[in-house]
N, C-alpha and C positions, 0 to 999 in steps of 0.2 A: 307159603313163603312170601314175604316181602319181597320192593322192589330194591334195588342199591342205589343209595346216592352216591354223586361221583362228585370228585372235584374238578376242575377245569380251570390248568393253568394258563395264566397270558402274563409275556414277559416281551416287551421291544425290542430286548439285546441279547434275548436267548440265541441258540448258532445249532441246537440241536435239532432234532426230528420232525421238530413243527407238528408233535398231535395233541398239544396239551395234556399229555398224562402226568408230568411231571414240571420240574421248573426248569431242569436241564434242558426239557423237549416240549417247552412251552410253547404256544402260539404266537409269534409276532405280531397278531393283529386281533385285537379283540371283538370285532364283529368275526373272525372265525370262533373263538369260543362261545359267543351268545348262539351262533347257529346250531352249535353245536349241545346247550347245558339242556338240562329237561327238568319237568317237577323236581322238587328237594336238589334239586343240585347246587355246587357252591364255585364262584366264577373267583379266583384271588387274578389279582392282577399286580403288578409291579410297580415299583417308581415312576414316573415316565409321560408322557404326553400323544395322547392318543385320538387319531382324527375320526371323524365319524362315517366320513367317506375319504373316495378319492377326488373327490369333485361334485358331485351330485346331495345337491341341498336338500332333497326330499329326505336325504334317509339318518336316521335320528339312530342312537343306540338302543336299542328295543330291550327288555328283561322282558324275557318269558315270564307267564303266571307259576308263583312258587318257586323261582329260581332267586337266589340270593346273591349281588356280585359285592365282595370286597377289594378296597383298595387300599395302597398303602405297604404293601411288602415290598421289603429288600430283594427277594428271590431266593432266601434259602431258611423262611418257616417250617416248619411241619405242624403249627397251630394256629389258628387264626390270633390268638391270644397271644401270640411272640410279636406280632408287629409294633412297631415302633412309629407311632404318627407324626409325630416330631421330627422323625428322622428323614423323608422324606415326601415327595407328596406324587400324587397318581391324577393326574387331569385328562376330563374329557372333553374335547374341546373341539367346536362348532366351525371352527377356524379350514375350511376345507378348502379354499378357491387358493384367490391371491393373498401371501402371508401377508395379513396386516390390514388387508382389505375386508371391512364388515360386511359389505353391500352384496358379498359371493357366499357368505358361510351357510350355517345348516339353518333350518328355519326352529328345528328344535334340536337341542342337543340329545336330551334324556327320556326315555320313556316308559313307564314303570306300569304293567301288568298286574293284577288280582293277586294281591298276599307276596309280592315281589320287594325284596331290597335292594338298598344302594349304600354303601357305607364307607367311608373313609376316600370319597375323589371329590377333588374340583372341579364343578360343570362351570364353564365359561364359553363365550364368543354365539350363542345362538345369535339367529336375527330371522325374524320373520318377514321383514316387509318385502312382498313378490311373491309371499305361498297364497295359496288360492282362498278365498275371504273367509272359511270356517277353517282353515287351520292356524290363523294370526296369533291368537292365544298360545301365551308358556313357549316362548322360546326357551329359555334355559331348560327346566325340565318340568312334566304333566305328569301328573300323575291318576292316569286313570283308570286302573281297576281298583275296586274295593281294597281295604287294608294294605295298600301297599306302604313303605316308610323308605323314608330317609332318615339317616345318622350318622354325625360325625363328615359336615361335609360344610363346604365354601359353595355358594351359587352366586354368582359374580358375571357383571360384564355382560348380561343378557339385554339384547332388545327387541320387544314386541311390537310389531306396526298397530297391535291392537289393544289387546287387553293381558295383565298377569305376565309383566317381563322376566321376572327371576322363576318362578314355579307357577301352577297351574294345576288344583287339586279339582278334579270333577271326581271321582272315586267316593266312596262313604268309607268309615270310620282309619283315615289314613290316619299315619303318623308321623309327623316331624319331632327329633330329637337331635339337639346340639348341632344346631343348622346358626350359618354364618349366611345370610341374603343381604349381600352391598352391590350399591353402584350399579344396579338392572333402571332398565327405563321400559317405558308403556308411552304409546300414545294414545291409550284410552285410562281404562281403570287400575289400580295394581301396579304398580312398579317392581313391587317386590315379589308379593303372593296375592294371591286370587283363588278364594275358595269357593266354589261352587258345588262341590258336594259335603262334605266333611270330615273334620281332621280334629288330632287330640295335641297337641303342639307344647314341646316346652324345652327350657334352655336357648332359643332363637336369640341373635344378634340381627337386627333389620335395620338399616341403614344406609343413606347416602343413594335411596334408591328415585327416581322420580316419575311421573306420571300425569297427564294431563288433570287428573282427581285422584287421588286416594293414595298418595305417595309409595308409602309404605306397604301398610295389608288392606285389601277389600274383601269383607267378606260375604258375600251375596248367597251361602249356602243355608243347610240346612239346620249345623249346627259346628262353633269353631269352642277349643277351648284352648285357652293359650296362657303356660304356668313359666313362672321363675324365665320370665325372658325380658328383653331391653326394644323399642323400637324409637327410636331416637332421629333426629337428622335428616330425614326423608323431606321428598319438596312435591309439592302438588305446585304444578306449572301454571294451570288455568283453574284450578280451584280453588276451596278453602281446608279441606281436608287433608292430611300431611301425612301423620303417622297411620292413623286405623281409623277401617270406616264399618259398622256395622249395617249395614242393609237389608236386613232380616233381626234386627235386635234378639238374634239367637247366640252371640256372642258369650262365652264366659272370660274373663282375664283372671287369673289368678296372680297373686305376689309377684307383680312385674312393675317394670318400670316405663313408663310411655312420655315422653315430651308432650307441653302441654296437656297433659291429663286425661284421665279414664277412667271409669269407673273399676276400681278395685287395682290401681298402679300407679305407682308414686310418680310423680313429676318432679325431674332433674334432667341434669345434664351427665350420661354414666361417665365421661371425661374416657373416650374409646382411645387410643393410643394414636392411628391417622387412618380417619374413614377412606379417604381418598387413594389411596394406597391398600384398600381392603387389609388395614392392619384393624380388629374388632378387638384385641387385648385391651381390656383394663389398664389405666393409669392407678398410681397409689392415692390413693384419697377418693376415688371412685366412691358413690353412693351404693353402686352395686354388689359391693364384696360385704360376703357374709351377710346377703340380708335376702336371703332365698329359704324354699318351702324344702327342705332335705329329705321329702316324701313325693314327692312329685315330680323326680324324674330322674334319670340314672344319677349313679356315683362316682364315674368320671366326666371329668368333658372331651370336648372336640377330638382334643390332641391326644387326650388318654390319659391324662394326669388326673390325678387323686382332688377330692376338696378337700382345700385348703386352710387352715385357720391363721388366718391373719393376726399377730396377737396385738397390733395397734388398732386395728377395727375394734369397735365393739359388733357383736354377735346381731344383729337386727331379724335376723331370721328364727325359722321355726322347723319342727321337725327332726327328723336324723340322717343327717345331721343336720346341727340349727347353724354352722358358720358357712353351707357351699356360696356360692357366687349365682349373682342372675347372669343372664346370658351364656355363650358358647363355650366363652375361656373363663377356666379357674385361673385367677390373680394366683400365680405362686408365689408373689414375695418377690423382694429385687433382687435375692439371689442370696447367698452364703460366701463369708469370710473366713477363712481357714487362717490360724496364726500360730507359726510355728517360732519357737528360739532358741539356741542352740549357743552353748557357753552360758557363763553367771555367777553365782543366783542372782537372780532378778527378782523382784515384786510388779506383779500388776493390780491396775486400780481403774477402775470407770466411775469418774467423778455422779454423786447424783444427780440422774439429771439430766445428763450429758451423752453424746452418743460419740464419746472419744475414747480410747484406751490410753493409758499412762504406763511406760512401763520405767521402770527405777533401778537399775545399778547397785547393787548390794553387795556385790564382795569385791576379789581385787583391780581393780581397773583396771590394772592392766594386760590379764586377759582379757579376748576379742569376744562381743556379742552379736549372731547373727539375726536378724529379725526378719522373718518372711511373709510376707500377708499375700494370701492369693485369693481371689473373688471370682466364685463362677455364678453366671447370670442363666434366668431359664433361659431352654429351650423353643425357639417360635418355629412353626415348620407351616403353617397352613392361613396363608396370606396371600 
């Protein structure tokens, strides 16, 4: 016989039993469920903002090896596949001393074990400077056992007194998927990400990150491969290097997009909605929409939404499908007009051409006609 995988709930507003069996009887505190999950186990956790201690910077959110933690539920799924990303968001946050004061928080926030996941939270507030000179690296979050991944996550607002502010891959064959890395700093290499072992990387938003060299990504491992992603906007302080640095020319890029250029990724501007605000959505007229590899790497993004075909894009991409989006968020369109009219008959008309509707009065005037146009705009939840 087999062992049982269990789940292990955490919920900050649960009021029940506190043993995580359930969501009623969730844990308030999610380093009690990490103490508690073991191999194949699965961690969901709730809406909500969650510290990593009560005070003590050494201690980081740890994933056991083979333990998987989701974030992102409301607290009343029974599948992981019911959550709604959009609808709220699940942070892990470094944020431990004085609220608001950096100089007190965790030195890393997240830390990911052999074959371990993280899926749907925002790690933010790491800060290393004051841990002891080998743990400077990855304050946000490290990922050091082999194949560990991240997906469907914001890493934001890290900084490293050393090296690798946003993440920190020493592990081999990891995986980042539909990862958001804004606004992390380094005072050495990596602002964003720092590879030192290796990772298969695709769908990444990188941006607004900075570091004394290598803004963006350095990659010093042994092998990086990075598809259908944007790295844009990033600042080397004291160097020349901004977006991506290869340091091992073991580098591959696929169908991405890099400011000032790269071998195998177009250089533009993706027109991000406002880096500084860790907003990574897509503007309309973005280079980025519909010009991604629809074979290399999931079918939805960050948020959980569908790819999208934009019908005023042309299709630039390849694969199935050939219209997704580079980067984290799928462009869903500036939303849907609904138009209702009640009384008439009426004729309507949309001049060629034109992006107006006409509508025309055709029987007695002097019944009344109502006309109602309501516009819903997507959804943003992970900013």
């Amino acid at each position: 016989a087999g062992f049982q995988n269990y789940l292990v709930f955490v919920n900050q507003a649960a009021t029940g039993l506190g043993n995580g069996f359930s969501w009623d009887d969730a844990f308030n505190d999610l380093q009690a469920g990490l103490a508690v999950a073991l191999l194949g186990d699965e961690i969901w956790v709730a809406y909500g903002t969650y510290l990593a201690s009560t005070g003590d910077r050494a201690v980081s959110f740890a994933v056991p090896a083979g333990v998987s933690l989701y974030g992102g539920f409301a607290g009343t799924e029974g599948d992981v596949t019911e959550r709604v990303l959009s609808g709220g968001v699940t942070v892990l946050s470094g944020d431990v001393g004085l609220a608001g004061d950096s100089s007190d928080n965790s030195f890393s926030v997240l830390r990911l074990a052999q074959d371990s996941l993280a899926d749907g939270v925002v790690v933010t507030g790491g800060y290393s400077a004051g841990a002891p000179a080998l743990e400077q690296d990855g304050a946000g979050v490290q990922l050091t056992g082999d194949r560990a991944k991240l997906a469907a996550v914001v890493i934001r607002d890290n900084h490293s007194a050393n090296h690798g502010g946003g993440i920190l891959v020493t592990g081999l064959d990891c995986v980042l998927d539909n990862a958001v890395i804004s606004n992390n700093t380094a005072s050495g290499n990596g602002g964003g990400l720092l590879v030192r072992g290796s990772a298969n990387a695709s769908h990444l938003s990188v941006a607004g990150n900075q570091a004394n060299d290598d803004g963006g990504v350095s990659h010093e491992g042994l092998a990086l491969t990075i598809s259908n992603s944007i790295i844009a906007g990033n600042l080397a302080t004291g160097g020349t290097v901004h977006e991506i640095a290869d340091h091992t020319s073991s580098a591959t890029i696929n169908n991405s997009l890099i400011t000032g250029g790269f071998a195998g990724a177009l250089d533009a501007d993706p027109l991000f909605a406002n880096v500084a605000a860790n907003d990574l959505h897509l503007l309309p007229g973005s280079p980025a929409i519909d010009a991604a590899n629809g074979d290399l790497g999931p079918q939805d993004d960050l948020e959980g939404n569908p790819r999208f075909d934009d019908l005023s894009t042309p299709n630039t991409g390849s694969g199935a499908p050939d219209f997704a989006d580079l980067g984290a968020y799928e462009f869903q369109g500036l939303g849907t007009l609904s138009l209702s009219i009640v009384g008439g008959p009426v004729s309507e008309a949309s001049p060629a051409g034109q992006d107006f509707l006409v509508i025309t009065r055709t029987g007695d005037l002097s019944q009344p006609v109502t006309v109602t146009l309501v516009s819903t705009v997507p959804t943003r939840a992970f900013v």
